[in-house]
C-alpha positions in Angstrom: 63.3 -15.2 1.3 64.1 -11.8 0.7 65.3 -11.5 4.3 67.7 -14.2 4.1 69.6 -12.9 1.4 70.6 -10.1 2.3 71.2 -11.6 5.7 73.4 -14.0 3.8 75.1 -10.9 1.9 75.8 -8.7 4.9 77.7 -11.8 6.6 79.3 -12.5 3.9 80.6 -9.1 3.4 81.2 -8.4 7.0 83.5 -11.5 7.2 85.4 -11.0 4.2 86.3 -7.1 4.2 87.7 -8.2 8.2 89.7 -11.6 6.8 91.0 -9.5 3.5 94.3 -7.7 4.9 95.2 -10.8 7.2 94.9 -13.4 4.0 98.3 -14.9 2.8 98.5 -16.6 -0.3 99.2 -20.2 0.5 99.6 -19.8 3.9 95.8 -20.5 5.2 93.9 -20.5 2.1 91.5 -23.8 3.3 90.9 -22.2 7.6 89.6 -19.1 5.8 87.1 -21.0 3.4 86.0 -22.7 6.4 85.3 -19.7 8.5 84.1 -18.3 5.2 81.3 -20.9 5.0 81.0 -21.3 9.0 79.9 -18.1 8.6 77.3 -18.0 5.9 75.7 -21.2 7.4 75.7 -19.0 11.1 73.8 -15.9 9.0 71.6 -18.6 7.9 70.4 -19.8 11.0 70.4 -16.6 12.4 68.4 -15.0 9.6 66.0 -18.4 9.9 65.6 -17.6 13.8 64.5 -14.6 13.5 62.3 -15.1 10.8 58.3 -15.1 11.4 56.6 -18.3 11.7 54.7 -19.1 8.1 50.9 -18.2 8.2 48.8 -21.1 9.2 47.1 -23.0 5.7 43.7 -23.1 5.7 41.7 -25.5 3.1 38.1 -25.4 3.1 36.1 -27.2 0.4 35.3 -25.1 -2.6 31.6 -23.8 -2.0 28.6 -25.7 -3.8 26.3 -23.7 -6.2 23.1 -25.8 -6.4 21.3 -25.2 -9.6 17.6 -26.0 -9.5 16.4 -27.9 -12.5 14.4 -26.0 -15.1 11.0 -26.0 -14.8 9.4 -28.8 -17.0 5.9 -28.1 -19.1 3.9 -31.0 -18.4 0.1 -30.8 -20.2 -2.6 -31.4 -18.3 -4.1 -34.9 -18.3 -6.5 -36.0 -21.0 -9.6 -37.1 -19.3 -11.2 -39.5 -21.1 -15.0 -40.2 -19.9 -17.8 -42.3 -21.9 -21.0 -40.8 -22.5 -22.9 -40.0 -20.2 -25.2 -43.1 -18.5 -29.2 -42.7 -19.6 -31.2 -44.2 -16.9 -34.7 -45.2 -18.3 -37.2 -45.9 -15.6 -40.0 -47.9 -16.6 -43.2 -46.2 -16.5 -45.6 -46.2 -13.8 -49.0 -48.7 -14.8 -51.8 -47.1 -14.6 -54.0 -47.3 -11.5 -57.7 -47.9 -12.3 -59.7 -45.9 -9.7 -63.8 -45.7 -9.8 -65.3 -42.7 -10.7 -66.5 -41.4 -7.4 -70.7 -41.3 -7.5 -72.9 -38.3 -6.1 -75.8 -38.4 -5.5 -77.5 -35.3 -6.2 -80.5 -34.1 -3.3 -83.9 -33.7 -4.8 -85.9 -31.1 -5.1 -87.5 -29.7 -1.9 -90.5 -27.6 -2.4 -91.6 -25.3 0.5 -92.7 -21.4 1.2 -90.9 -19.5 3.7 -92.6 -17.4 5.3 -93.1 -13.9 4.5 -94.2 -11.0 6.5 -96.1 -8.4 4.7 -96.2 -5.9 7.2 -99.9 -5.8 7.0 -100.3 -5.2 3.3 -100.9 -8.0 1.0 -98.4 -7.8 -2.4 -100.5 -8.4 -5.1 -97.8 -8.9 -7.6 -96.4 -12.1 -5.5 -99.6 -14.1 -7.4 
C-alpha cells in the first residue's frame, strides 16, 4: 500500500510542476484535470503492475489437544461368599470279623543227645 502512494505522489507531482507554467486561467482549466486524473489512474496501474503478487493463504485446522480423562478410583468388588459347605460323611458300620483261633503245639518231650567226651557229668542227674 505503501508503494502505491508514493507512486501516486510522484506522478502527481511530476505532472503538475510540468503543466504549471503552461496553465491559463479559463483557457483549459477541464483538458488539464483530465490529464491530471489520466495520469494518477496510469501511476496506479503502473504502481499495481509492478507490485508483488500477495503471499499465498494457507488455513489449516487449529490443532486438537486431546485431554485424557482423569483417572477414576473405583474400590475393589465386595465379595460376598456364604459359609463355608460342611460335608458330614456317614460313618463307616462296623465290620464283625472272628477272632482268628491258634492252636497252640503241645508239648514234645525228648533228649537230645549229648556227647560227653568220655566222661560222664554227674551234675546232669
Amino acid at each position: 500500500m505503501k508503494t502505491v502512494a508514493i507512486a501516486t505522489l510522484t506522478a502527481l507531482t511530476l505532472t503538475s510542476a510540468s503543466l504549471i507554467p503552461s496553465a491559463r486561467a479559463g483557457d483549459r482549466e477541464w483538458s488539464l484535470a483530465g490529464k491530471v486524473l489520466t495520469g494518477v489512474f496510469a501511476a496506479g496501474v503502473i504502481a499495481h503492475a509492478v507490485a508483488p503478487p500477495p503471499p499465498p493463504v494457507v488455513y489449516q485446522a487449529p490443532p486438537v489437544y486431546v485431554v485424557p480423562p482423569p483417572p477414576v478410583y473405583v474400590p475393589a468388588p465386595v465379595v460376598v461368599a456364604g459359609p463355608p459347605v460342611a460335608y458330614y460323611y456317614p460313618a463307616p458300620s462296623p465290620v464283625y470279623v472272628q477272632a482268628p483261633v491258634y492252636i497252640i503245639p503241645g508239648p514234645v518231650y525228648g533228649h537230645r543227645p549229648v556227647h560227653h567226651h568220655g566222661f560222664r557229668a554227674t551234675f546232669c542227674r
